[in-house]
C-alpha positions in Angstrom: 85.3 -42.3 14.1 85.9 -43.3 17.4 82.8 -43.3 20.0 83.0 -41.2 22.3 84.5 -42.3 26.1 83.0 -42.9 29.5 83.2 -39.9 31.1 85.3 -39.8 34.3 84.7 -39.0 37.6 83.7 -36.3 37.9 82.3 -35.8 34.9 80.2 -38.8 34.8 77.4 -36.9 36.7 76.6 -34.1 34.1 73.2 -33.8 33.1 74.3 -33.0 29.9 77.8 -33.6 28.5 78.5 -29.8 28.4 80.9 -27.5 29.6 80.1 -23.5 30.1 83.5 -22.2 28.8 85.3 -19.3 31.3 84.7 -16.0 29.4 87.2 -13.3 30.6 84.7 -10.6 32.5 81.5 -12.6 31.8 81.9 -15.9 33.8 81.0 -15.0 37.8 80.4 -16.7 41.0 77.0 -17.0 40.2 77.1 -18.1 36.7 79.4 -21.4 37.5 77.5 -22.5 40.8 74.1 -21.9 38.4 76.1 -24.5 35.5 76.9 -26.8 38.3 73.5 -26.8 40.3 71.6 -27.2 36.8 74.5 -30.4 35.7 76.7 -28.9 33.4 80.5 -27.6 34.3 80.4 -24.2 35.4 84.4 -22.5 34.6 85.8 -19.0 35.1 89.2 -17.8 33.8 91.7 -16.7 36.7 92.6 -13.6 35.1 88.8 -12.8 35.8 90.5 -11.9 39.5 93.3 -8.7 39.7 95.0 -10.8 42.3 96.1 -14.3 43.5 94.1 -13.5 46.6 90.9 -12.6 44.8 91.2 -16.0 42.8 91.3 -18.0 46.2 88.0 -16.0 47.3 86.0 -16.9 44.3 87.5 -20.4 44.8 86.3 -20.7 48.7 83.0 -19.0 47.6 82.0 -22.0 44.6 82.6 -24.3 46.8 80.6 -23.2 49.7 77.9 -22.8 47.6 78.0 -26.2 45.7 76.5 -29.6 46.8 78.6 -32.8 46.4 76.3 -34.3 43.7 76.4 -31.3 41.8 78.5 -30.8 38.5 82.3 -29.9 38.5 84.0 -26.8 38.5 86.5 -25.7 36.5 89.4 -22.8 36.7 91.3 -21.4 33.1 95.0 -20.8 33.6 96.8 -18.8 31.1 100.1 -21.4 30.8 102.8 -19.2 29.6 106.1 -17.5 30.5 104.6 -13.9 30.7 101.9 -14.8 33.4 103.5 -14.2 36.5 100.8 -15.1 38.6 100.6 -19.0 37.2 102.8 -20.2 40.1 101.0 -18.9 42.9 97.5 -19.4 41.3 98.5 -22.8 41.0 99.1 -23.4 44.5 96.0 -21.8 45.4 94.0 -24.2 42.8 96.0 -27.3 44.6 94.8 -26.4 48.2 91.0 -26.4 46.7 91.8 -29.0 44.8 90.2 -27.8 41.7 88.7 -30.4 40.0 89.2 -29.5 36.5 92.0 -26.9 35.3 91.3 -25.8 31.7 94.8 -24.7 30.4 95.1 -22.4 27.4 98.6 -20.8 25.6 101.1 -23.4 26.2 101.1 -27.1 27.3 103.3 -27.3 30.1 103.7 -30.9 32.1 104.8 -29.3 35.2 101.3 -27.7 35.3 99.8 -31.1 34.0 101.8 -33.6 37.0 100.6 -30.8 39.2 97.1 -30.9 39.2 97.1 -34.5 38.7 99.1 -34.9 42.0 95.7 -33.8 43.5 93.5 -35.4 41.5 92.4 -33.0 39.6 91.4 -33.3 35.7 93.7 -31.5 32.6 92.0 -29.7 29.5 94.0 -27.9 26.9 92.4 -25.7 24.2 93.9 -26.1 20.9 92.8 -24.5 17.4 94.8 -26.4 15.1 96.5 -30.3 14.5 100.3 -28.9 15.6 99.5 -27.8 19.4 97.0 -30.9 19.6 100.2 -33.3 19.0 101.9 -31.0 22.1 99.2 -30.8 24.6 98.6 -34.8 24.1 102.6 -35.3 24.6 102.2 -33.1 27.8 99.6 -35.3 29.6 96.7 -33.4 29.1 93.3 -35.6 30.0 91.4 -33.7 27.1 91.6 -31.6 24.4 89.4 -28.8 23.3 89.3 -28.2 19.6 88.6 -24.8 19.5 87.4 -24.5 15.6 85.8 -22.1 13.8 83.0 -20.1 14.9 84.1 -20.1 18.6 83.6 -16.4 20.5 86.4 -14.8 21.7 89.8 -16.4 21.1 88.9 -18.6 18.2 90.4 -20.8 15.5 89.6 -20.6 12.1 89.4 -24.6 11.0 86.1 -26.5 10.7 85.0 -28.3 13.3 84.3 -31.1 11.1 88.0 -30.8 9.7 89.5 -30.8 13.2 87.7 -33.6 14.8 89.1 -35.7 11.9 92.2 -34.9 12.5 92.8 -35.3 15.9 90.1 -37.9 17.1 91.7 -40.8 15.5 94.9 -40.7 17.4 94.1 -39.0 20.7 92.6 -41.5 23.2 91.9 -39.1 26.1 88.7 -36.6 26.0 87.7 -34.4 23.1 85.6 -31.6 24.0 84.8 -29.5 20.4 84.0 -25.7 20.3 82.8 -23.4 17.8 79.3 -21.8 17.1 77.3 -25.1 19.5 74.5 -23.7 20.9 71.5 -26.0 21.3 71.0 -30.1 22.6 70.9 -30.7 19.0 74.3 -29.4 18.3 76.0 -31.0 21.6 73.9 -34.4 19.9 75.8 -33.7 17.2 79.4 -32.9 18.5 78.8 -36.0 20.0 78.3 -38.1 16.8 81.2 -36.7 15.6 83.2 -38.4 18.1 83.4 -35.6 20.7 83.0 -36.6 24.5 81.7 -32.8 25.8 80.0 -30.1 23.9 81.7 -26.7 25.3 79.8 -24.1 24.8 80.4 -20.1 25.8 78.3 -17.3 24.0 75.1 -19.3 24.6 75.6 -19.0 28.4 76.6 -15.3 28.1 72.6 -15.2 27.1 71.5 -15.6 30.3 70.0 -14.6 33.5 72.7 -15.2 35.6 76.2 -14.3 33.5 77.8 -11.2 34.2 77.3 -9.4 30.9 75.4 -6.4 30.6 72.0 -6.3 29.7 72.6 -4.2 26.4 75.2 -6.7 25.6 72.7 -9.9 26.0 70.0 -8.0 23.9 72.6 -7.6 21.3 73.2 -11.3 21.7 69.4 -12.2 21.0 69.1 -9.9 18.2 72.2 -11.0 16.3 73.1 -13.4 13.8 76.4 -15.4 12.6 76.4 -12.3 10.1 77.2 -9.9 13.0 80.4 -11.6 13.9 83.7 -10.3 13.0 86.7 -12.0 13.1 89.5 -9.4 14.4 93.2 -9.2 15.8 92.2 -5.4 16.6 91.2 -5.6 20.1 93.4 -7.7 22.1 96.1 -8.4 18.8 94.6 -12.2 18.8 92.2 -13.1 16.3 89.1 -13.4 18.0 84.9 -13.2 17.3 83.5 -10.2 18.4 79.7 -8.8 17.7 80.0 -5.9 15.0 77.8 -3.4 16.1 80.2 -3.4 19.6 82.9 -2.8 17.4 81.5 -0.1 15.6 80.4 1.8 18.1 83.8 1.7 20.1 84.8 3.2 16.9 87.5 0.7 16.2 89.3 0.0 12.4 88.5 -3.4 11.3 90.8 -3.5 9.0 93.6 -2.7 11.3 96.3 -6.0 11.7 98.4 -5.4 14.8 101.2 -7.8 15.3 100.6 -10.9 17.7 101.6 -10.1 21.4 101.0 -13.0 23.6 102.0 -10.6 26.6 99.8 -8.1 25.7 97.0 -11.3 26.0 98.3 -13.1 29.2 99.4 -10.0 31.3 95.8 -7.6 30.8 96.1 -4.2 31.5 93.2 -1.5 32.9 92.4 -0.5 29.2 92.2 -4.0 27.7 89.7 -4.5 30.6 87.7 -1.8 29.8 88.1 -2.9 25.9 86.1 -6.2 27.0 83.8 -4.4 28.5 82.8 -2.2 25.8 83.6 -4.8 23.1 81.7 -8.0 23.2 82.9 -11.4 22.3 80.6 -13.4 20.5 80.2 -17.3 18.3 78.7 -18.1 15.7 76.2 -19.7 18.0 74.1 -16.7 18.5 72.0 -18.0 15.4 70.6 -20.2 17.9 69.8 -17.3 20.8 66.5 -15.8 20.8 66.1 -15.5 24.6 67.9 -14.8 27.8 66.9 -17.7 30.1 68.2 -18.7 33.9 70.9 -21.2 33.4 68.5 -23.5 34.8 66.0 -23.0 32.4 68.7 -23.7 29.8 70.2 -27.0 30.7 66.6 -28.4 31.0 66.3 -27.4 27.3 69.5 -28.2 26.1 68.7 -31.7 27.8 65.4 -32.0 26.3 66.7 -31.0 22.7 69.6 -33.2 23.2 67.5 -36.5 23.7 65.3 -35.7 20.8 68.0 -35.3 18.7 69.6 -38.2 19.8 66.5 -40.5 19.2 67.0 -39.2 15.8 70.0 -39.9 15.2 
């Protein structure tokens, strides 16, 4: 297995080779400037905002509140035909100049030569070997193996089983997903060949991220146990924490058929769904507290030395 690369600009000034993932309804203002003041990428997902015009608000507001030796930013785009907005969001990411566009649901090179034009960085979530080979003949600068264990929107292959495939024959960045949740577990994404750990349900547990509080206890007091794997709320498998299921009163054993509109195109009541039923990883195995983001990058860096001088 490959090393891992050097890491860009401007990724080469992480504290920590991490990336907080953009969780739909959790990631905020305040949580990505907190991941990019402590030296980890800070993301959000632009369907976080109702309108083009909100998305260029958030935008103005990170960056007003972000040094220039802090970490990166990020921005998710949903890249498919039923997103309307994608155009126009697009334009607004290129007059910020976004440095880093995660791009999930197609691999489009339009959207790729775009945000290169302005300098910015390309990373494409994949869950299996098949959309890896498309993103990588797209231009994408990274891939992010989404594997098994992930919250939210998650594949179902081991993360061991997916970095073999794809590691040998893709040259740009590999960022790996799926139940990482400690310095010890981005040390080992990394000997696995990985470049960046990217990590979500860990940074829902904590003192900035948007999630209620009831749904951060429920975070500390759960285990991989509590996570279902489900098409039932937004018809696209995904992790969510059982006892938010249950008590929405939803059938778990309900199979809806896939609706990629119904994913890229949310309406008021698949809001309110998120709201009231909360993704979760694997990863919560790992979360026993509800620390400020800074207070968890300083740990994840500690751990993440140790671990490497034991490697």
């Amino acid at each position: 297995m490959p090393n891992p690369n050097p890491l860009p600009s401007p990724l080469d000034r992480l504290r920590v080779p991490v990336v907080a993932a953009p969780m739909f309804l959790v990631s905020t203002p305040d949580l990505v400037v907190a991941c990019c003041r402590a030296g980890v990428v800070g993301s959000f997902p632009a369907l976080n905002l109702r309108t083009t015009q909100d998305l260029d608000a958030w935008c103005s507001a990170i960056e007003d509140r972000l040094e220039p030796d802090d970490a990166p930013w990020a921005v998710n785009l949903i890249v498919h035909s039923s997103n309307a907005r994608i155009r126009d969001d697009l334009a607004v990411l290129a007059r910020h100049r976004a440095p880093i566009v995660i791009t999930s649901l197609g691999a489009v090179t339009e959207v790729v030569d775009a945000v290169h034009a302005w300098g910015g960085l390309v990373l494409h979530d994949v869950t299996n070997l098949k959309h890896a080979r498309k993103a990588a003949e797209a231009g994408v600068d990274g891939l992010i193996l989404v594997s098994a264990g992930a919250g939210g929107h998650a594949g179902t292959v081991s993360p061991f089983a997916l970095m073999a495939e794809v590691r040998p024959w893709f040259d740009g960045l590999v960022l790996l997903a799926g139940g990482l949740s400690t310095g010890a577990d981005v040390a080992a994404a990394r000997a696995m060949g990985a470049d960046l750990a990217y990590l979500g349900t860990r940074f829902i547990a904590t003192a900035e991220s948007g999630a209620s509080e009831a749904y951060k206890a429920m975070l500390v007091e759960a285990g991989s146990g509590d996570i279902v794997h489900t098409p039932s709320v937004s018809t696209i498998p995904a992790n969510f924490l059982r006892a938010s299921l249950e008590a929405a009163g939803y059938d778990l054993t309900a199979s809806p058929d896939v609706d990629l509109a119904h994913l890229t195109a949310p309406t008021d009541a698949d809001a309110k769904a998120w709201r009231d039923i909360w993704s979760a990883g694997h990863g919560v195995a790992a979360i026993h507290d509800l620390p400020t983001v800074g207070e968890l990058v300083a740990r994840l860096a500690a751990e993440y030395e140790d671990a490497r001088a034991r490697l």
